[in-house]
C-alpha positions in Angstrom: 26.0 7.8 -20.9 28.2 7.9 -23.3 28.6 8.8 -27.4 30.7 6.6 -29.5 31.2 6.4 -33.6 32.7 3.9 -35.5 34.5 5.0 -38.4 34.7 2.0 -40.3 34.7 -1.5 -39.7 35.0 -4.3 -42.5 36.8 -7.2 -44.2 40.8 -6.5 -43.2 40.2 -2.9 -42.4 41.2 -1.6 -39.3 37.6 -0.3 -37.1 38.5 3.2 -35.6 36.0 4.8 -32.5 35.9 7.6 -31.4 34.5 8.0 -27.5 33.5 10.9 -25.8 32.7 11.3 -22.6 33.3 13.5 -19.5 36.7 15.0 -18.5 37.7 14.0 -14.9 41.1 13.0 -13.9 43.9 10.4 -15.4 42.0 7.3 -13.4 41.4 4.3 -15.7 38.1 4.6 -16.5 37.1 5.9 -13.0 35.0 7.9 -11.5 36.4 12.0 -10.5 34.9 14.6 -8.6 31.4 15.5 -7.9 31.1 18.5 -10.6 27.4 19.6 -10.2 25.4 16.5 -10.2 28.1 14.6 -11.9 30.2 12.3 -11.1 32.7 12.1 -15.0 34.3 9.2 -15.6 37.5 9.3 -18.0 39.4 6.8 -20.6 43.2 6.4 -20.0 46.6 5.0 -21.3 45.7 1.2 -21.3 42.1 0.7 -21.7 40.5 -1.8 -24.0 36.9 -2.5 -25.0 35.8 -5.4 -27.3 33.2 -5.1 -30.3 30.7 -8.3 -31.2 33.8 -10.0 -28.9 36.9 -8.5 -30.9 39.2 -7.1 -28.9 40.7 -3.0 -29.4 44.3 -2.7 -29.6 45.0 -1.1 -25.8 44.4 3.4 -25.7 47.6 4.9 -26.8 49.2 7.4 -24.1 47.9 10.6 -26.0 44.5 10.0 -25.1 45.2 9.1 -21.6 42.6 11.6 -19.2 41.0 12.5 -22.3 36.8 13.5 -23.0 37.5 11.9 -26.1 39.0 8.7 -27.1 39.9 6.9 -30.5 40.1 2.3 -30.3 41.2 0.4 -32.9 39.9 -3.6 -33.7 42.5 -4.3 -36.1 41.8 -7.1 -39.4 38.6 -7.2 -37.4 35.5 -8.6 -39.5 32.1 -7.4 -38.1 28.6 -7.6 -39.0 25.4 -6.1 -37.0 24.6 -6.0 -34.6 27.3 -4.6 -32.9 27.6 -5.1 -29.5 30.1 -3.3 -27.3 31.4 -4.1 -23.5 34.0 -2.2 -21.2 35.6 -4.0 -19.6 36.3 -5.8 -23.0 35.2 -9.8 -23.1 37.1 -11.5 -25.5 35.1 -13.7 -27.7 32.2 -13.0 -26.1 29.4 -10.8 -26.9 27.4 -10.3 -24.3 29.5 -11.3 -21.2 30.5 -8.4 -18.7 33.1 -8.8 -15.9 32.7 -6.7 -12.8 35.8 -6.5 -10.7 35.0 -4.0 -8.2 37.5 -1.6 -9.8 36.5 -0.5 -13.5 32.9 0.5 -13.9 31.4 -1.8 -16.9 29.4 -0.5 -19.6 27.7 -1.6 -22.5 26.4 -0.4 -26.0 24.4 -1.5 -29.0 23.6 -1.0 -32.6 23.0 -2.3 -35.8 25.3 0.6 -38.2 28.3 3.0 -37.8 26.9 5.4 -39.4 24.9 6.7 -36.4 26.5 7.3 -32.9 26.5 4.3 -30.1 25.3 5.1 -26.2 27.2 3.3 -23.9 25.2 2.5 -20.9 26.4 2.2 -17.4 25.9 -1.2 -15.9 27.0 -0.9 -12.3 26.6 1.0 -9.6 29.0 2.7 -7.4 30.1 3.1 -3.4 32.1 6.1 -2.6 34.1 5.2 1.0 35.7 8.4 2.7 37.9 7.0 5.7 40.1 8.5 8.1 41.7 7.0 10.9 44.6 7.1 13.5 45.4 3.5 12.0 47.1 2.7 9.1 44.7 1.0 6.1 45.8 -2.6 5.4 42.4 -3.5 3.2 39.3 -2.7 2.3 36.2 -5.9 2.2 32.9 -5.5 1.1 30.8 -8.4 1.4 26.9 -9.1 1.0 25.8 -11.4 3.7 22.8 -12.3 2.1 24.9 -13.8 -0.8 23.7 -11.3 -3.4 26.9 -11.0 -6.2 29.2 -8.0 -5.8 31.4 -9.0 -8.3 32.2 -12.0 -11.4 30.9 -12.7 -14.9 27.2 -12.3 -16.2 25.2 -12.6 -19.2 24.1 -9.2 -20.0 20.3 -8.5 -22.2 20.7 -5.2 -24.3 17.4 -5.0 -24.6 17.3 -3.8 -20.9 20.8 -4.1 -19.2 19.5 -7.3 -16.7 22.0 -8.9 -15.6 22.4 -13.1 -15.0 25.3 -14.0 -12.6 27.6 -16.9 -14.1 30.2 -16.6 -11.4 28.7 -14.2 -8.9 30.9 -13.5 -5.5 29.8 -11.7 -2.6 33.0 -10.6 -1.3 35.4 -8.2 -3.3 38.6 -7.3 -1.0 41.0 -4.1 -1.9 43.9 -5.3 -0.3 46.9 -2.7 -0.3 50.3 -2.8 -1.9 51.5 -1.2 1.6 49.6 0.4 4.6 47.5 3.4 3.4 48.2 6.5 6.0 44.7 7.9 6.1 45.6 10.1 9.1 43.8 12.8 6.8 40.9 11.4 4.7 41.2 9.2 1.6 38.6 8.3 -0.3 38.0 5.0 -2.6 35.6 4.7 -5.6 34.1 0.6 -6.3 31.7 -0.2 -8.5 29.4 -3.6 -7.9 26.3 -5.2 -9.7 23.1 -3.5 -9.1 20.6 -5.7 -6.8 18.3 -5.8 -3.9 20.6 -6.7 -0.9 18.3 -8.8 1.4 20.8 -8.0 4.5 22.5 -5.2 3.3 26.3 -5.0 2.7 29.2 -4.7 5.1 32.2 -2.7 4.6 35.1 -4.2 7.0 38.6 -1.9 7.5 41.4 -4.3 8.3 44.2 -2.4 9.6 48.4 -4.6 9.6 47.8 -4.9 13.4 45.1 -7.2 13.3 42.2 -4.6 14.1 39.2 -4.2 12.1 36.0 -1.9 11.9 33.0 -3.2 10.4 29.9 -0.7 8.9 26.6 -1.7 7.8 24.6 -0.1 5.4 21.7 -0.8 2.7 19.9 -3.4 4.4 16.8 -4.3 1.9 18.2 -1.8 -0.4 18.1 -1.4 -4.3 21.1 -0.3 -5.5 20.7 1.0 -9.0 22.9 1.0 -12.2 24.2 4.3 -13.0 23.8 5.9 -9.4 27.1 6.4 -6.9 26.3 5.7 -3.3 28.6 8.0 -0.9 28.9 6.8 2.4 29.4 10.1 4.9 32.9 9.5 6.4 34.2 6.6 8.1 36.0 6.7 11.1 38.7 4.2 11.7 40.1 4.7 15.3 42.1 2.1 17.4 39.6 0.0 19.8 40.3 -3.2 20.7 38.9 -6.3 18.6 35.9 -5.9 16.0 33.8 -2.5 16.4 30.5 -3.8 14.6 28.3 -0.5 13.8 25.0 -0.6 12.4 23.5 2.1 10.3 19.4 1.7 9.9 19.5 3.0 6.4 22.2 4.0 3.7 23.3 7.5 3.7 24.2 8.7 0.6 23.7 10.9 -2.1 22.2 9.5 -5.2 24.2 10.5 -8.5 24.3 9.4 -11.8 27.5 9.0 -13.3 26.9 10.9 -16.5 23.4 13.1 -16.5 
């Protein structure tokens, strides 16, 4: 959770905010290191939100890995209620994109004069790999069709979400081979939901082996909570190494307590 102020917003003035939020390393808006019972997320060089659909101007360099964070919606003319989405949906109000990468969030209110709570709207899986295999890709896909990933309509009043493009398969695919002869770890965040068969992670490697893990079969994965798989191993076996796991291990945090 998240505070945010708004400054001003009117006619051809320019709307400044100021966010705060956890420190954690420069990772665009991503998720850093346990700390307690926390995993912080942080704002960096780049980032954009949108208010009642208007888009910010993108965060300036100075802010980048920064617990607080000031946007600008320049000539921007608003009226409540204000509605605010990250990533940022231009035009749109109440449309959130998930991409498996950024973590969206959402917040509402009727006057700048009181702080805004952004609100987490995904949840996250936390993969820790290591392998004698170089990484080519990472593929999560739910098998019982539940979305992962694309646009939905998202209520305020309760953070439900409504697929409009919902996809069950989100790939990470490398720019080059990842060496994870010592572990790596990757951070994706997905739309909350009961998955009816669970979801499978599959490790591609450039030599044509994969690794498949299974995990959260008839689970709820809930919005604000990171999932951490225990480590992965990726070793070289011949053709597809399906394992099954009876129930998701993890450890249940909230982003933000």
């Amino acid at each position: 959770m998240f505070s945010l102020i708004c400054l001003c917003a009117c006619g051809k003035e320019t709307a400044y905010v100021s966010l705060r939020a956890g420190i954690a390393p420069s990772t665009k808006s991503y998720a850093g290191e346990k700390s307690a019972d926390t995993f912080p997320l942080c704002w960096s060089e780049g980032d954009v939100i949108s208010v009642n659909g208007c888009l910010s101007a993108p965060l300036g360099e100075a802010f980048d890995g920064r617990s607080e964070a000031e946007f600008r919606v320049e000539g921007a003319s608003l009226s409540a209620p204000y509605r605010l989405l990250y990533p940022a949906s231009a035009g749109l109000s109440s449309q959130l994109t998930f991409d498996g990468v950024l973590p969206p969030m959402y917040a509402s209110g009727d006057a700048f004069s009181e702080p805004f709570e952004f609100h987490q709207a995904s949840f996250g899986i936390r993969v820790s790999i290591r392998g004698d295999m170089p990484l080519n890709s990472i593929t999560l896909e739910a098998p019982g069709g539940e979305s992962l990933t694309g646009s939905f309509t998202l209520s305020f009043s309760d953070g439900s979400l409504t697929p409009l493009s919902g996809n069950a398969l989100f790939t990470k695919d490398f720019a080059s081979p990842e060496d994870i002869s010592q572990t790596k770890t990757y951070t994706f965040f997905f739309s909350p939901g009961t998955f009816s068969e669970g979801i499978i992670l599959r490790a591609d490697s450039p030599y044509g082996q994969s690794r498949r893990w299974l995990f959260a079969s008839g689970r709820e994965l809930v919005r604000g909570k990171m999932y951490c798989l225990p480590e992965l191993s990726f070793v070289r076996k011949p053709g597809i190494i399906y394992v099954g796991l009876e129930e998701m291990t993890e450890t249940e945090v909230p982003f933000e307590l």
